[in-house]
GUKOLLUM-241557 format. One record per residue: x, y, z of N, C-alpha, C, O in turn. Coordinates in steps of 0.2 Angstrom, whole numbers, plus 5000, padded with zeros to 4 digits. Atoms other than C-alpha are relative to their C-alpha. Layout:
<rs>
XYZXYZXYZXYZ;...
</rs>
This chain:
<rs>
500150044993480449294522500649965001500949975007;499450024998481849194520500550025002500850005006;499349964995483149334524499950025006500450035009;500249984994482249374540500049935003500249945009;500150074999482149194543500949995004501149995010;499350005000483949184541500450035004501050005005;499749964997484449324551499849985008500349975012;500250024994483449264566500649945003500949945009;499750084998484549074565500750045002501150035007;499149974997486249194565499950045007500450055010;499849984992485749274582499949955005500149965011;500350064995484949124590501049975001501449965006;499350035001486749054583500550035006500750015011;499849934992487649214593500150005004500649995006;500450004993486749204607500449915004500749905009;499650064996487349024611500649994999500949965004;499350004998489049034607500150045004500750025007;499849974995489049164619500050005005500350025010;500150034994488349074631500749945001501249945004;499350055000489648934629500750045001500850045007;499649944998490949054630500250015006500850015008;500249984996490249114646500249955005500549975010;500150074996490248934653500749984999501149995004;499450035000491848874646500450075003500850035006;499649944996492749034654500149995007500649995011;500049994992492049024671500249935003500449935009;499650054998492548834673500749995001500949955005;499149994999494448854671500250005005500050055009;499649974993495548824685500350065001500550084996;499649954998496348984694500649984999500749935003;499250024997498348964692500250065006500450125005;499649964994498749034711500650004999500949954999;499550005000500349124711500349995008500050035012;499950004993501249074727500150085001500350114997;499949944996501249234738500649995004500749945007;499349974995503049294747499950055003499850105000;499949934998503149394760500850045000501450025002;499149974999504649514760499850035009499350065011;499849984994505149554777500550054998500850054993;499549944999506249714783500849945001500849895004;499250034998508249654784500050025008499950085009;500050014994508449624802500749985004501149984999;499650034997509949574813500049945000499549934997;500050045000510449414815499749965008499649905009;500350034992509649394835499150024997498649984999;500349975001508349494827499449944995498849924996;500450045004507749374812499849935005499249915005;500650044996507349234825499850005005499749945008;500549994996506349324837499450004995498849984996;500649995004505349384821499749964997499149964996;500350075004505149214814499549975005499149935004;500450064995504649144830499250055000498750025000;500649964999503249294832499650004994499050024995;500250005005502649294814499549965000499049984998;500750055000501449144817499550015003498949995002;500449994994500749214834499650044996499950074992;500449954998499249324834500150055003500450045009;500049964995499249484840499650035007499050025008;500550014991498749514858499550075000499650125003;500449964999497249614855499850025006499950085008;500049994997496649594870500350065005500050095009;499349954995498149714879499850075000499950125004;500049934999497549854872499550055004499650105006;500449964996496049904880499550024997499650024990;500449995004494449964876500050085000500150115005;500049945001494350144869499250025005498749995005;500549954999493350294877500050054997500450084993;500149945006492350424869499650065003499150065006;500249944997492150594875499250034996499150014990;500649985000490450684873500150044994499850024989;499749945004491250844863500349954994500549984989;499750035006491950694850499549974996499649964989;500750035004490150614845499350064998498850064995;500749975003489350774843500450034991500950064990;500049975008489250814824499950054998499950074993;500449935004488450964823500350055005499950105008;499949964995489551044835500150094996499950084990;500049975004489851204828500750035000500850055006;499349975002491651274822500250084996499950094991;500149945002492151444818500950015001501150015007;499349965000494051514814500350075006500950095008;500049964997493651654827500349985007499949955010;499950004992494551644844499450015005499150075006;500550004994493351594859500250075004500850075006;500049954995493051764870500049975007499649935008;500350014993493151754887499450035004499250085002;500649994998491751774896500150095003500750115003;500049964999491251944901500350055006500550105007;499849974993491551984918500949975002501149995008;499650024999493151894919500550014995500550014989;499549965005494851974914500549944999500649885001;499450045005496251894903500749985002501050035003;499349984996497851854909500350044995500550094997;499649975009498551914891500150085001499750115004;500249924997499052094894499550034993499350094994;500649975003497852134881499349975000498949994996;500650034998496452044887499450065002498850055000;500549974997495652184895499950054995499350084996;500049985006495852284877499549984999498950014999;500450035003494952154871499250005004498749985001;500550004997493452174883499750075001499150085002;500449945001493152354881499750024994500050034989;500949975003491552404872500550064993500950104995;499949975005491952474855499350064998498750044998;500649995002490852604851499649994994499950014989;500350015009489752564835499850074998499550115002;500149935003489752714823499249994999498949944999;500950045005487752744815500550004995501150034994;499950005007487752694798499950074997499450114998;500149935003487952844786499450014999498949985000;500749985004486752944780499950004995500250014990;499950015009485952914765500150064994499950114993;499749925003486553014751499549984992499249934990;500350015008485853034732500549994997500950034999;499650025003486652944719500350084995500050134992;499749945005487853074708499650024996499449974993;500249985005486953174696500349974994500949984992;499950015006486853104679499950024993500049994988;500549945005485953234669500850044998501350055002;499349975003487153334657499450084995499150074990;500249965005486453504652500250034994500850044992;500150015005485853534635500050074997500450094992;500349965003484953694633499550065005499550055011;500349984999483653814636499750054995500050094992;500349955003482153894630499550025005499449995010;500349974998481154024637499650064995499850104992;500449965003479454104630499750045005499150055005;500149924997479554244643499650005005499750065008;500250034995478554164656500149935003500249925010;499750054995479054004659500649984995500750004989;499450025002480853924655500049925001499749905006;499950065002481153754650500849984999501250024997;499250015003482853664650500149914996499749874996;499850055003483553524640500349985003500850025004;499550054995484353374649500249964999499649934998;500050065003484953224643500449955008500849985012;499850044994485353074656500049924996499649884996;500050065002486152924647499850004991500150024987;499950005007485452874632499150064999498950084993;500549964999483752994637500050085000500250125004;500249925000483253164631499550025004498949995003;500449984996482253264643499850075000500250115001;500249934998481453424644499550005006499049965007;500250014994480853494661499950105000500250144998;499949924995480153674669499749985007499349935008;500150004993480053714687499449965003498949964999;500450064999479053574696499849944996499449904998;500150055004479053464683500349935003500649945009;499650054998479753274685500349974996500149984991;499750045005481053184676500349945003500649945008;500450064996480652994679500049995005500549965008;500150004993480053014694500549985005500349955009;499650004995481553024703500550085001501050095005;499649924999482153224701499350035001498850014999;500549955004481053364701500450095000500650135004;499749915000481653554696499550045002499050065000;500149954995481553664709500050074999499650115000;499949935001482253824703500649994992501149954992;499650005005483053864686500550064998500350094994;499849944999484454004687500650014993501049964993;499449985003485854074674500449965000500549934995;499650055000487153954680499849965004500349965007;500350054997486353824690499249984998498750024997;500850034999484853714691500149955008500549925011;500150034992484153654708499449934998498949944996;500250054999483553474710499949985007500249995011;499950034994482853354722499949924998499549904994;500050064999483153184724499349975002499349955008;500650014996481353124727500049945002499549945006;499950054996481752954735500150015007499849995011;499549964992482853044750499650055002499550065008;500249915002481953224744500950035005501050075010;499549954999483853284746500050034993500050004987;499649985007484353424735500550004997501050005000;499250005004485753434721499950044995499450044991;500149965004486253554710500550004993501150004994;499649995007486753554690500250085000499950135002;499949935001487853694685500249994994500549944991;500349975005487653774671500650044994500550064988;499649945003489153874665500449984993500349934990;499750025005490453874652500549945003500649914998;499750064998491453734661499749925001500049865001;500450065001490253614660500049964995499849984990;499950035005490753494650499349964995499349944990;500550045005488953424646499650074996499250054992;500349975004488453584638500150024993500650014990;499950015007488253614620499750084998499250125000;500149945000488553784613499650034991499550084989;
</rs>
């Protein structure tokens, strides 16, 4: 008990010298450095008009009271990089003005297309009635026969010697793998 005792008296102790401190600090005189103004180097007609004017006030008055235009208080006017068009019916003096006023036609947007085939043939088996092929697309091995789906976004239409016929079932456009010795995804 006594060291808790103890320990208490040394922050009470702390605590008022800090306070004194505190107090002795903020009572001190300020020492004010006189302030000098430097003035600009003048003429010698010149430094005693300036002296004489230096004490006066400036003539606020004189100047007038500011106006403020409509278009300067609005804040949420809106601003944009683009040159303001002229109005429609009314031509440009600019000799390209009247360029600028003629109707562009807008293209349609393309048509949509299916993305590139990513299927790489593999193979094929045939037990004499139906034929099957092997496909792989990525890291996915696939086998498929006519009508079948491969994840529902292909399906095989027709299976021939050197090609395979698909469709894009999102679009339903067709696209067609081939099949031959040039194909690089085939495996012999």
């Amino acid at each position: 008990m006594a060291s808790e005792s103890t320990r208490k008296l040394i922050l009470w102790g702390a605590l008022a010298l800090t306070l004194l401190a505190v107090i002795w600090v903020e009572d001190e005189p300020e020492i004010e450095a006189p302030i000098e103004t430097v003035r600009p180097a003048k003429s010698a007609a010149g430094n005693a008009v300036g002296a004489a004017k230096s004490h006066e006030s400036l003539p606020v008055e004189q100047l007038g009271k500011r106006t403020f235009s409509a278009e300067a208080d609005d804040i949420f006017a809106v601003t944009s990089w683009e040159p303001k068009r002229p109005p429609a019916g009314s031509a440009s003096s600019s000799p390209f003005g009247a360029q600028q006023l003629i109707a562009r036609p807008v293209a349609p947007p393309p048509a949509p297309t299916a993305p590139p085939l990513q299927l790489k043939y593999l193979g094929r088996v045939s037990d004499g009635q139906k034929t099957r092929v092997f496909l792989t697309q990525l890291d996915k091995n696939h086998v498929a026969a006519v009508g079948e789906r491969i994840d529902g976004k292909y399906r095989v239409d027709r299976i021939r010697e050197d090609t395979i016929e698909l469709t894009y079932l999102p679009l339903g456009i067709k696209q067609t793998l081939l099949i031959n010795d040039k194909n690089p995804g085939r495996i012999r």
